[in-house]
Structure formats: C-alpha cells, structure tokens
DRENSERO-414503 format. One line per 2 residues: number of its first residue (from 1); their letters; for each residue x, z, y of N, C-alpha, C. Coordinates in steps of 0.1 Angstrom, whole numbers, plus 5000, padded with zeros to 4 digits. Layout:
BEGIN
NUM	A	X:Z:Y:X:Z:Y:X:Z:Y  ... .
//
This chain:
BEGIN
1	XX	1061:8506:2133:1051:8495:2135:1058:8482:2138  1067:8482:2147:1076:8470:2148:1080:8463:2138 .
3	XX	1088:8472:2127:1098:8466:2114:1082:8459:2107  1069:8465:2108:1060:8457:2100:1059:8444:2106 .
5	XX	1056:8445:2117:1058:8428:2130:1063:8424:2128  1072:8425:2124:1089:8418:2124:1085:8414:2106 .
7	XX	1083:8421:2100:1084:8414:2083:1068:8405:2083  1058:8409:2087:1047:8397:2093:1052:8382:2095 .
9	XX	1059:8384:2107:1066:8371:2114:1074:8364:2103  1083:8375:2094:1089:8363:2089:1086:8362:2074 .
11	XX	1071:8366:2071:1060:8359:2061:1058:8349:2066  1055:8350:2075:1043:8337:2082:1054:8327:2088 .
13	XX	1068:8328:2090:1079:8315:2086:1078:8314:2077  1079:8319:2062:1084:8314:2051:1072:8309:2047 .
15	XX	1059:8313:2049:1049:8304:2044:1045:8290:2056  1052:8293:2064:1049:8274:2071:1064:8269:2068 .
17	XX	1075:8271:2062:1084:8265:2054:1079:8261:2042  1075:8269:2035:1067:8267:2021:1055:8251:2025 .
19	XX	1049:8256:2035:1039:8244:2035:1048:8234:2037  1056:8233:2046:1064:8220:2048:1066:8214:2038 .
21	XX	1078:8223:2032:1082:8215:2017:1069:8210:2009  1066:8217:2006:1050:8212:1998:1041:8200:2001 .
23	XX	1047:8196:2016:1035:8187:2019:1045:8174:2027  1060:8176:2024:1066:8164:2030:1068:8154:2025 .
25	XX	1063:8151:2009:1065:8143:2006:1049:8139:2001  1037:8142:2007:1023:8135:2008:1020:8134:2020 .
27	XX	1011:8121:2018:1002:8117:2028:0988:8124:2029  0983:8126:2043:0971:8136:2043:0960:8126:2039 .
29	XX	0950:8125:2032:0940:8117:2029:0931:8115:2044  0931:8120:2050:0925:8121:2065:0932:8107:2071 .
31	XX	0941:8107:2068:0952:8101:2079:0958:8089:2073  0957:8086:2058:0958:8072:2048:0950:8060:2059 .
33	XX	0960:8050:2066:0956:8041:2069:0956:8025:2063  0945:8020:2060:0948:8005:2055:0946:7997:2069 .
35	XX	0956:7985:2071:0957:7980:2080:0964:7989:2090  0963:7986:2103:0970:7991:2111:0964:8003:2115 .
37	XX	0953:8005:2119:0945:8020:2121:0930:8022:2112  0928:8013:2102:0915:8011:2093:0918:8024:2087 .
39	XX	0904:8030:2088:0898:8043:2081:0909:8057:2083  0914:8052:2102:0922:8063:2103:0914:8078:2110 .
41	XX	0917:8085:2105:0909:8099:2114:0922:8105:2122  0919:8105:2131:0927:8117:2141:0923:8127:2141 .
43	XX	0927:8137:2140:0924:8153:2142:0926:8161:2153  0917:8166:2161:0921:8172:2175:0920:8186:2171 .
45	XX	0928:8194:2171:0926:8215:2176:0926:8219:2187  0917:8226:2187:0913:8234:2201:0908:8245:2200 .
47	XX	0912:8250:2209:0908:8264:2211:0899:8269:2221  0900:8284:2221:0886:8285:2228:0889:8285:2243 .
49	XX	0902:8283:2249:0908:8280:2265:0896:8269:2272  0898:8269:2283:0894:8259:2293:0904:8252:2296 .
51	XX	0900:8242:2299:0906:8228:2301:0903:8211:2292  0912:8203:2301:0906:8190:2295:0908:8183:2284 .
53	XX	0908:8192:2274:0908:8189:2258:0888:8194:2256  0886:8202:2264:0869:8204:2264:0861:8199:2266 .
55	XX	0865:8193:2280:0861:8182:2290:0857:8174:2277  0870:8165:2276:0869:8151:2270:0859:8155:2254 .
57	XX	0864:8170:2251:0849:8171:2236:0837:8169:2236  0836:8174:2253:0818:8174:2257:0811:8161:2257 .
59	XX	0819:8155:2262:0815:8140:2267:0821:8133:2260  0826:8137:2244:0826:8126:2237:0837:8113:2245 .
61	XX	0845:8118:2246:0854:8105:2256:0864:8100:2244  0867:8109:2240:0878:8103:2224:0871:8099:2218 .
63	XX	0860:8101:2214:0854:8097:2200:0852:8080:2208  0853:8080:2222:0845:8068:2227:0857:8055:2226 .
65	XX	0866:8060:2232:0881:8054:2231:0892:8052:2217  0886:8062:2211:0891:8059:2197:0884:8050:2185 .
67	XX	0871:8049:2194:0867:8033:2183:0866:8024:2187  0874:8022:2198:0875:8007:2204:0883:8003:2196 .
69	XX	0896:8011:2187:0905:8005:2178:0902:8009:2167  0888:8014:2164:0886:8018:2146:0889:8028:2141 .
71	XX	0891:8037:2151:0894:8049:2148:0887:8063:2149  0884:8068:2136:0878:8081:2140:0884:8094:2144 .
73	XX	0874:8106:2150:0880:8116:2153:0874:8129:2148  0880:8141:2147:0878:8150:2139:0883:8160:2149 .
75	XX	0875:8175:2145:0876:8188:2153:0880:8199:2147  0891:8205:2149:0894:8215:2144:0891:8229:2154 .
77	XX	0887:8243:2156:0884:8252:2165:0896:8257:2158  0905:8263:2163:0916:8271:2161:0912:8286:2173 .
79	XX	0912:8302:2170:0913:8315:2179:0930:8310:2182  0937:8303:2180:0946:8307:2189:0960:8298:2185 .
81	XX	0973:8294:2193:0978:8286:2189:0991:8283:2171  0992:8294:2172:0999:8293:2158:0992:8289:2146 .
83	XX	0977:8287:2141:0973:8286:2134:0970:8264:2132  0973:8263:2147:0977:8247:2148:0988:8243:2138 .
85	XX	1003:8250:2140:1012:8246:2132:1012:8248:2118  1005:8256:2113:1001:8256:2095:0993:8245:2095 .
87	XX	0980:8241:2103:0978:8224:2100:0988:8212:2099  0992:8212:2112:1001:8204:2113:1009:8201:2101 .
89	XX	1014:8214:2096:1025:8216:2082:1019:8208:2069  1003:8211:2073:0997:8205:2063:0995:8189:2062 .
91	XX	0995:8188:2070:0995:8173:2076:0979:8169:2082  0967:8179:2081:0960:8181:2086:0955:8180:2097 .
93	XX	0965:8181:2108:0963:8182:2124:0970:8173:2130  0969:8164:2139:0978:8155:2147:0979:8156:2159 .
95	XX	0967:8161:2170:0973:8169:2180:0959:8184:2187  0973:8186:2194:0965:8199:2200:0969:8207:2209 .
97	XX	0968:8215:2218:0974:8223:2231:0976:8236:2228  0984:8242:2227:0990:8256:2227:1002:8262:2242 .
99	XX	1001:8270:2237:1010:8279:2247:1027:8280:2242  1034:8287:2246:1048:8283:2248:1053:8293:2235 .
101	XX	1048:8306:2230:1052:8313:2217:1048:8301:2207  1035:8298:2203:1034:8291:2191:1043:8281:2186 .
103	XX	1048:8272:2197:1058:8260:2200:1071:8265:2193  1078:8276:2200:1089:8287:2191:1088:8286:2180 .
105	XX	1079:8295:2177:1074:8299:2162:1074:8285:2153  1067:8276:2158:1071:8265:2151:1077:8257:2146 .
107	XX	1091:8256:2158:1100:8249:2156:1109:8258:2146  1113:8273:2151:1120:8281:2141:1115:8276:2130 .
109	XX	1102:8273:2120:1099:8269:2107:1098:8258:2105  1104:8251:2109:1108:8235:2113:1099:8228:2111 .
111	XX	1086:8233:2111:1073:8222:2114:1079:8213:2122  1071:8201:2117:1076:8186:2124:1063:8183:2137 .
113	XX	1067:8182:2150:1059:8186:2160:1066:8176:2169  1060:8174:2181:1068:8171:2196:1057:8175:2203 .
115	XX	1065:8180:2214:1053:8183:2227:1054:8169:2235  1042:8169:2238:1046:8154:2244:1043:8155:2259 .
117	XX	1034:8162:2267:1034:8165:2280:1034:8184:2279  1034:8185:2292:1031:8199:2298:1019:8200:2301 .
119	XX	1013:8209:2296:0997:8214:2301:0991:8219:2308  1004:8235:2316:1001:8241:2327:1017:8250:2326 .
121	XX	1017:8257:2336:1029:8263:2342:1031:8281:2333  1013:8285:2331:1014:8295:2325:1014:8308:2335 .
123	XX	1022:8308:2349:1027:8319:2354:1015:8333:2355  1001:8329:2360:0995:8335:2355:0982:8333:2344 .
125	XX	0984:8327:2341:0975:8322:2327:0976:8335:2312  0987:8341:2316:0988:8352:2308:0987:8369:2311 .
127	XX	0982:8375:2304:0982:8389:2312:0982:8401:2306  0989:8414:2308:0981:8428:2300:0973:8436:2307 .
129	XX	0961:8438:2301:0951:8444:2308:0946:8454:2303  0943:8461:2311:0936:8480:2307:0920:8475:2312 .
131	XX	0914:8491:2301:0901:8489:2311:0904:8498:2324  0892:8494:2330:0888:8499:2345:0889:8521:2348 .
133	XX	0886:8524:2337:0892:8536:2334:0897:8545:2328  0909:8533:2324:0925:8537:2319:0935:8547:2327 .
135	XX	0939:8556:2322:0951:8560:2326:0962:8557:2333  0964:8542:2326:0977:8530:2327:0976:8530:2339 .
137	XX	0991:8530:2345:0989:8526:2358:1001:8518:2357  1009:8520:2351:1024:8512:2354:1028:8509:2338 .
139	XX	1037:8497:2336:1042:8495:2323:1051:8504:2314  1055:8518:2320:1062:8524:2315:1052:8530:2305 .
141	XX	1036:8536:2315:1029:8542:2307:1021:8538:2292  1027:8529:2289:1026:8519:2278:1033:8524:2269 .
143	XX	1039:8532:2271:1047:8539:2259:1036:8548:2252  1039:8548:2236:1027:8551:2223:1015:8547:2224 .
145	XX	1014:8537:2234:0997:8534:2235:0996:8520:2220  0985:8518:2220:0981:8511:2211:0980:8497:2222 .
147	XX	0985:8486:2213:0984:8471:2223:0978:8464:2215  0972:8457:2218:0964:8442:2207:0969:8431:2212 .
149	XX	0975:8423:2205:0981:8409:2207:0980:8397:2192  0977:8389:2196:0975:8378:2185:0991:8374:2184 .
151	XX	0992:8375:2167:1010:8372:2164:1008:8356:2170  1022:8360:2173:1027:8343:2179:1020:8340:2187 .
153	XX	1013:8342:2197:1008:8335:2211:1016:8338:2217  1011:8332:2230:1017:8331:2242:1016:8345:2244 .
155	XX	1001:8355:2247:1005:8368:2244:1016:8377:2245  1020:8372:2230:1031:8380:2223:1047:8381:2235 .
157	XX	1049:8366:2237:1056:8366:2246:1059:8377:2257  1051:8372:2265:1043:8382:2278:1046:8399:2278 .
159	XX	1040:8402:2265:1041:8417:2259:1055:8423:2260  1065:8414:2254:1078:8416:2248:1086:8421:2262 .
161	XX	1086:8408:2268:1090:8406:2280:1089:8414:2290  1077:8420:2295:1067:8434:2298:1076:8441:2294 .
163	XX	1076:8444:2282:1081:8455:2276:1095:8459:2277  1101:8449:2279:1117:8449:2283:1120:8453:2296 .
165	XX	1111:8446:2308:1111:8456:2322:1105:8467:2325  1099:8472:2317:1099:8483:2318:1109:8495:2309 .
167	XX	1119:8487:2305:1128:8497:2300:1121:8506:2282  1111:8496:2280:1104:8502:2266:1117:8493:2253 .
169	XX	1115:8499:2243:1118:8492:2228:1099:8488:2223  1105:8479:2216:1089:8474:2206:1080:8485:2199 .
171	XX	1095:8496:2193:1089:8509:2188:1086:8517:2191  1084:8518:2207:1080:8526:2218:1065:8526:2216 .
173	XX	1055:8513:2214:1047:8512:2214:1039:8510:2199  1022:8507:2198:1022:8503:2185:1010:8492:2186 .
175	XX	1021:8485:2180:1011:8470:2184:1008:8466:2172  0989:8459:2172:0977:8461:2167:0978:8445:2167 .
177	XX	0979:8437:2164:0980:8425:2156:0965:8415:2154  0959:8413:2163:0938:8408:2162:0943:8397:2172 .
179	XX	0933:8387:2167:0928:8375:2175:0919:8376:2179  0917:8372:2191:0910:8373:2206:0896:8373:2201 .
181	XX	0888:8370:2186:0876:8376:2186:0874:8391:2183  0889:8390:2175:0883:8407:2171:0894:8411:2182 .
183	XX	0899:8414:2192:0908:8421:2201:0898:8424:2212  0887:8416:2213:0881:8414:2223:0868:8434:2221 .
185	XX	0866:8435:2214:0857:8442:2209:0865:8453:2206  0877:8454:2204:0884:8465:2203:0889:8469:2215 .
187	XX	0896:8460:2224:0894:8464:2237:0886:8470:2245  0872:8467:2248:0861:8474:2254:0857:8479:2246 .
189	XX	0858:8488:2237:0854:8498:2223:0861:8511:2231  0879:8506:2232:0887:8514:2235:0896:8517:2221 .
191	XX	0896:8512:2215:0903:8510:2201:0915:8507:2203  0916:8500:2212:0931:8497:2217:0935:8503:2230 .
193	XX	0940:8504:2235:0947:8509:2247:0949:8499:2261  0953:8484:2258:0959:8477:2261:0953:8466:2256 .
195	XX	0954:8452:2261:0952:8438:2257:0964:8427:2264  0970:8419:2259:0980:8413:2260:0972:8398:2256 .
197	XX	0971:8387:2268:0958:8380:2264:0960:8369:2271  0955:8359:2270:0955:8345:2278:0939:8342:2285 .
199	XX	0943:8330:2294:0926:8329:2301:0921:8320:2286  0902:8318:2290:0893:8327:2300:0889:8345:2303 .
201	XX	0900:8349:2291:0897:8363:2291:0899:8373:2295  0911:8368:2306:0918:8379:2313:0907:8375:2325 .
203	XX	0905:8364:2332:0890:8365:2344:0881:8374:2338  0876:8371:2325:0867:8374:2317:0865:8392:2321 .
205	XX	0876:8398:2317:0871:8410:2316:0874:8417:2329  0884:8409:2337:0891:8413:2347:0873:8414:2361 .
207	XX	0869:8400:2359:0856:8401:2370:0844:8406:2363  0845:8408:2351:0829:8409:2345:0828:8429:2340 .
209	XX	0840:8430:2337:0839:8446:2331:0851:8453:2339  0857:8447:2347:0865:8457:2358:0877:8459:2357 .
211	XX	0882:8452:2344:0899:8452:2343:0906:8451:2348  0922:8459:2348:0926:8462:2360:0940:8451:2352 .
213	XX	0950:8446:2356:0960:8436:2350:0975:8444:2355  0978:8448:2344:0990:8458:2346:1006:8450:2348 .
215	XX	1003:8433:2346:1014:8423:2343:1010:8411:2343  1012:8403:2344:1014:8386:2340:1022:8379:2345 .
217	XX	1026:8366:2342:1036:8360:2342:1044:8358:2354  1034:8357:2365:1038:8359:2375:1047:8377:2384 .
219	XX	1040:8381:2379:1046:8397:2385:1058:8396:2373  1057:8391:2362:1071:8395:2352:1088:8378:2357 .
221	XX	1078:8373:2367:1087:8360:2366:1090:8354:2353  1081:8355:2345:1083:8344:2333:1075:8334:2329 .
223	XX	1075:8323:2324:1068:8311:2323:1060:8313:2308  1048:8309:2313:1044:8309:2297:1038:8294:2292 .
225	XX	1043:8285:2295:1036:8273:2300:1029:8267:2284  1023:8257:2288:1013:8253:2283:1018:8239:2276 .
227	XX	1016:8237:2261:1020:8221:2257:1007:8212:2252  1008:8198:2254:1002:8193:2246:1010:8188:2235 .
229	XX	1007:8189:2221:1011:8188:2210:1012:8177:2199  1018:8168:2191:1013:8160:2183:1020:8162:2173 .
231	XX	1019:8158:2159:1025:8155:2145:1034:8145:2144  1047:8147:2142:1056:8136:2148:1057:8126:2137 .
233	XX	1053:8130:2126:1051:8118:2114:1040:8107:2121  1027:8115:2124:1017:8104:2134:1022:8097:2144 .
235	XX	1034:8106:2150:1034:8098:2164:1042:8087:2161  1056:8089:2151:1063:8074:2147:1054:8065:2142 .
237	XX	1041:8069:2136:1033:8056:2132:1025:8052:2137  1020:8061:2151:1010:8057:2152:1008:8060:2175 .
239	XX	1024:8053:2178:1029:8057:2189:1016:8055:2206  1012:8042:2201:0998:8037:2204:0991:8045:2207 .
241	XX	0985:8052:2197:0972:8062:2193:0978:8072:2207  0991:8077:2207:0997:8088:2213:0993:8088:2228 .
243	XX	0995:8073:2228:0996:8073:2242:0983:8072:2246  0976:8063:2240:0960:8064:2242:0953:8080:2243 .
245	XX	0955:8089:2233:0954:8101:2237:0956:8108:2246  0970:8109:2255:0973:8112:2264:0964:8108:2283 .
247	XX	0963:8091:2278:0952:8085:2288:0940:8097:2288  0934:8094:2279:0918:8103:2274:0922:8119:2285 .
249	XX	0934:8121:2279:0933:8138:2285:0935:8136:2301  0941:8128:2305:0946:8123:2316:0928:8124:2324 .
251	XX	0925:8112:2321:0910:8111:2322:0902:8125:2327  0903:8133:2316:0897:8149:2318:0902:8158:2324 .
253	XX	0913:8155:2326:0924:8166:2337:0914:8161:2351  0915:8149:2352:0910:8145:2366:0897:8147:2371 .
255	XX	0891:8149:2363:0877:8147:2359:0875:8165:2363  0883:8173:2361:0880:8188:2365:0891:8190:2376 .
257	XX	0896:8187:2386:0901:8185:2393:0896:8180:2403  0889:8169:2400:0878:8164:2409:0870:8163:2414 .
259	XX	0862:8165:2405:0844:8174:2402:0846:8185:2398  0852:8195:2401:0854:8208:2402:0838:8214:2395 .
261	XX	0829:8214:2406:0814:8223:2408:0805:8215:2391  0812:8205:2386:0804:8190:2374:0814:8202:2366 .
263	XX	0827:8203:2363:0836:8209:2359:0834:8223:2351  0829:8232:2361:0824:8247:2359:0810:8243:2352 .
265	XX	0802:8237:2353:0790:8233:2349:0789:8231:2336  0796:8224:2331:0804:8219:2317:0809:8229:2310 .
267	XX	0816:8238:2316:0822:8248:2306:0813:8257:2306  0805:8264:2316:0797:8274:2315:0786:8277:2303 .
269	XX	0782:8255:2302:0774:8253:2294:0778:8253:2280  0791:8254:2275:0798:8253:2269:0801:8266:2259 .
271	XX	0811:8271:2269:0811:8283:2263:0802:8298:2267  0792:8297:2275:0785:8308:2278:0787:8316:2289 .
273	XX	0797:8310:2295:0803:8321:2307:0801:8323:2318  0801:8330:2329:0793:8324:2340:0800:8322:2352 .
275	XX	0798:8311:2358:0804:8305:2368:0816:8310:2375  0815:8323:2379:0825:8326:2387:0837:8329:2384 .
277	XX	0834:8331:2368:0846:8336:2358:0855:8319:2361  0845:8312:2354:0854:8298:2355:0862:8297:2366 .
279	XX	0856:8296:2378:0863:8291:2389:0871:8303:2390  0877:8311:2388:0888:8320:2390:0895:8318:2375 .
281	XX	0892:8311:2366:0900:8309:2360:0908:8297:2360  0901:8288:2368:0909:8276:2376:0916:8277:2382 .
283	XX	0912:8283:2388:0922:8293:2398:0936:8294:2397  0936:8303:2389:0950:8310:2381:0958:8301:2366 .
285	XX	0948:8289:2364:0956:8282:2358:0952:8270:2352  0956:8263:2366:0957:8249:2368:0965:8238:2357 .
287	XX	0951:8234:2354:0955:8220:2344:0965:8211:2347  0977:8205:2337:0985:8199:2344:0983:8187:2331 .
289	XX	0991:8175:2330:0995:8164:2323:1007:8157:2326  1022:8163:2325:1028:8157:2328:1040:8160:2325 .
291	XX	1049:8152:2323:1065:8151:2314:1070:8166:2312  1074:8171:2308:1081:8187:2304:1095:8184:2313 .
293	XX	1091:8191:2321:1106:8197:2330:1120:8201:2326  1126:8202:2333:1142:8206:2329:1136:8222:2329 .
295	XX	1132:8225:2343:1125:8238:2345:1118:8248:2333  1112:8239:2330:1102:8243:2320:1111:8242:2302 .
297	XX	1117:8233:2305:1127:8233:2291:1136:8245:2290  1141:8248:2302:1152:8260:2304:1143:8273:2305 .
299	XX	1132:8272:2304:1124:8288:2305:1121:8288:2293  1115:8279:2279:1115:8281:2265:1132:8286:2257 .
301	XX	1134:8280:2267:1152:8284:2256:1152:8298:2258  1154:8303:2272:1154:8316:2274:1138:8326:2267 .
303	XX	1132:8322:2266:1122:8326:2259:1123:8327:2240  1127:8314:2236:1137:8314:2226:1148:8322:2219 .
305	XX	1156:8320:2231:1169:8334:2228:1162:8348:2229  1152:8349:2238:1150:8363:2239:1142:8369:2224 .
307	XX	1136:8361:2220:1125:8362:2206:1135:8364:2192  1146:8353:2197:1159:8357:2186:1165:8367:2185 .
309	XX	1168:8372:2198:1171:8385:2202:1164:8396:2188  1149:8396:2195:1143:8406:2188:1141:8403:2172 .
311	XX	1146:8395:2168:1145:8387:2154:1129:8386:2157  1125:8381:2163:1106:8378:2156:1111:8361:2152 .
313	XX	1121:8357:2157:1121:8345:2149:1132:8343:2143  1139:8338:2135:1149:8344:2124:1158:8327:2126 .
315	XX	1157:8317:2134:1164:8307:2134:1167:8303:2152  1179:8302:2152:1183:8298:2169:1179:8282:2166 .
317	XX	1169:8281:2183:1165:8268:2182:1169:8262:2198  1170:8249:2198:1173:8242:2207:1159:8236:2213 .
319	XX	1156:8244:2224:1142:8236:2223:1138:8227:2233  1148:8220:2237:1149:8201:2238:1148:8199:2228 .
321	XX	1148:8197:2216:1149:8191:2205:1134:8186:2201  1122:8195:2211:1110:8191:2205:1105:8187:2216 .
323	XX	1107:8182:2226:1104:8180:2239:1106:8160:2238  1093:8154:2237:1095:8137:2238:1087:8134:2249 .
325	XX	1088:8128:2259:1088:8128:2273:1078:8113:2270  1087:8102:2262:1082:8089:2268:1070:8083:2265 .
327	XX	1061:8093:2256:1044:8087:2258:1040:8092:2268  1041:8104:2271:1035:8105:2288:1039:8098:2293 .
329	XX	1046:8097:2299:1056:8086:2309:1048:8075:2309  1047:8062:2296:1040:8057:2296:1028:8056:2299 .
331	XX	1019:8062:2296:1005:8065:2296:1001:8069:2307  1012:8077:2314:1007:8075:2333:1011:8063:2340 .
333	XX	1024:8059:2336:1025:8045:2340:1015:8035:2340  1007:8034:2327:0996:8026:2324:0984:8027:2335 .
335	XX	0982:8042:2336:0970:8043:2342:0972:8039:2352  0984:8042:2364:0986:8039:2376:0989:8022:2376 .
337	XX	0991:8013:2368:0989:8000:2367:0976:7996:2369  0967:8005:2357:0949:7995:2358:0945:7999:2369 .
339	XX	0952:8012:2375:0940:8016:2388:0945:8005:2394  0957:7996:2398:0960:7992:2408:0959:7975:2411 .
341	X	0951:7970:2396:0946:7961:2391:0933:7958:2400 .
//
C-alpha cells in the first residue's frame, strides 16, 4: 500500500509540474489588469478550518477593502490544503491558508508560492484519532489497521511522524487516502480504523462522538504550523494588494480573539457546529498573524528532510526559500501606526 502512496505522490508532482510549465507563460484572465488594479479579481481559498479567513468571509470585510481600490474578490472552498497549489499552478488562486505538508509538497513541484505570515503553531491542531470503542490504545497497535488521511496535508505529516515513534514502517500499516468529507463517514462507519486529521474535527468527534486521540503534535513534539499563502507572480505585481490582505486578516484574527463569545457565534452559524466544539477548538489552536520564525523555519526543514527521507517528496528543498517576511512586517507596522494616529 505504501509503494501505491508513494507513486500517487509523485503523480500528483508531475501533474503540478506539468501545470506549471503549461501555465508560466499565460496570464490568468481573472487576474489581467488594465491600469494599476482595473478589472482585477483576487482569489481567496479556504477551507473548511476555523479561523480569520471565515471571520473576514462572513462579514464581507475583503470584499469591503478591496474596493476601495477597484478591486474584486473571488471564493474558492478547497477540503483541504494541497488542492490550493494546483490553483495557484494554475494561476487561478492568489492567496490562501494551509498547513505545513501542503507548503512541502509544493515547493518540491516548484509551484511559485511564498508564505507570507504564520497562521498558527499547529502543536495541537493536528491529531490521530480512534473511535470511543477501539481497541487502539497505543501507536504501536496501529500496526495493519487501516488509517484515512488526505494526501499531502498536514495530516499526512503527523501520521508519518507517529509512525516513526512508534517504531512502525509505512508498510506496517494501510493507509486509505479520503478527504475529510469522505474520511469523516468512514471513520464513524468504522471503515477505517484510525483518522489522522486537523481541527474542527478532531474537537468534533473527540467531544461530540467520544474519540479518544491516540497522538498529536504536541505528545509527538512536532510542529505542524499553519501558513498564510500567496502567488508570488501576484505578489511582485501586486505587493500593495499583499499587504492590504494581510491588514484585513489581521483585522479578523483580532476580531476572534477579542470577541471571542461574537467569534463562536459566527462560526457556529457558519458551519453548523455547536458551540462548545468551537471554543475547544480555540482552544487548541490559536490563530496567529505573524512573520515565520527561525523556529518554525527549522521545524519545516526537518519535516522536509524527513518526507525526503520517505521519498513522498522526490526533490530536497530549502524551505527558507519560500518564507517572505516583509509584507507582514509591513502591514503590522502599518496597523500599529493608524492605531496610534
């Protein structure tokens, strides 16, 4: 089952190389500007996570900020982060928040990207979870069980990693390949054994159906942290727009941080969920907006090498190389200027 994973992974490089080539020498019709930003669309992806890329959807705060300079905005729903970088490739997408596998995965296929802030720390934002009466008691007993993980998430990471402290190989196990709509149903089916999963769904099933959490980032000491994302062709042209984006999220970070009880209220209404799920998913993983760490750079490398290790990614990457610091920077700078105005 592994050697299938493994030839998966490097289909799905050679088809976001294939897009690349294919699409580096066009402009996306979305994103054709006359004048400086006339008849520009920005593209936002998001996922089905909590946090203040939702915020700012609900209330329309981009769409509000983005036509002060003429600019429209556009919604992409992505199940999960890798499916951002085949836009991107396309020239389709200009920004969006993922987790710390997809970022990998991307750069290996040399999608043209930068992370421009940090979004969260990850430690437990990630998790593997049994049902309530599973067998599982320890990660060894994960041996031949069946796991569901979405290729290339953050997930996947987590899993790997898991799997290496407990002294497993990949082919120890047999891992079941579903995005979190269909993982979700095979999970509480019992079709799978195991879930390897990011929030709201590890609160989700953990307070609502009794799951018990066999791992996450925290018990494994690994980072799964969280980026905000942009199209680096956009961001050379359109460095402004970047930073103004950044403001807006800034805005919505604070905004659920602040108003916490307005916060949960919004997402509940949002995505269906009920309250207490949210606030324990706050909990466990706290929104962040801010420059990408040396810390946090030195936990992707090592995450990096380890993925190389396993060949799921078939190119050694340096991953400073995607890490651009100075629109955040700016853009907090800015804000702590007007407040102080």
């Amino acid at each position: 089952m592994f050697k299938k994973f493994k030839v998966s992974l490097l289909i799905f490089t050679a088809i976001m190389i294939g897009i690349l080539s294919g699409c580096s020498s066009k402009t996306t019709t979305a994103n054709t500007a006359t004048g400086k930003n006339g008849n520009l669309t920005v593209n936002i992806g998001i996922q089905q996570s909590l946090g203040p890329l939702l915020i700012a959807k609900q209330k329309g705060w981009f769409e509000e900020e983005f036509k002060k300079v003429g600019v429209k905005v556009n919604w992409t729903v992505f199940q999960s982060g890798p499916p951002h970088f085949e836009a991107m490739a396309a020239n389709r997408l200009d920004f969006g928040a993922v987790g710390n596998s997809p970022v990998i995965a991307g750069q290996a296929a040399n999608i043209q990207f930068k992370e421009i802030a940090s979004s969260s720390d990850g430690l437990k934002g990630n998790a593997i979870i049994v049902r309530k009466d599973s067998p599982l008691k320890t990660l060894k007993d994960l041996k031949g069980k069946k796991i569901a993980v979405a290729k290339g998430s953050s997930g996947f990471n987590v899993l790997y990693r898991a799997l290496e402290k407990a002294g497993l190989k990949p082919g120890d196990v047999e891992i079941i390949q579903l995005q979190p709509d269909e993982a979700q149903p095979a999970f509480e089916s019992g079709a799978v054994d195991a879930w390897s999963i990011w929030e709201p769904f590890v609160s989700l099933q953990t307070l609502k159906k009794n799951a018990r959490i066999l791992a996450n980032g925290k018990s494994l000491n690994v980072y799964s942290p969280g980026f905000v994302i942009a199209r680096t062709e956009f961001a050379k042209e359109h460095p402004d727009l970047v930073v103004r984006f950044l403001k807006v999220y800034e805005k919505a970070r604070l905004f659920e941080k602040e108003n916490r009880d307005d916060a949960i209220d919004l997402y509940a209404n949002a995505k269906k969920i009920d309250k207490d799920v949210i606030s324990y998913v706050l909990e466990n993983n706290e929104s962040l907006n801010l420059p990408i760490s040396e810390e946090i750079i030195k936990a992707q490398q090592e995450t990096a090498d380890f993925q190389y290790s396993l060949k799921a990614i078939t190119n050694k990457i340096d991953t400073s190389k995607v890490v651009d610091n100075s629109y955040i920077k700016k853009a907090l700078k800015e804000l702590k200027e007007e407040k102080t105005k």
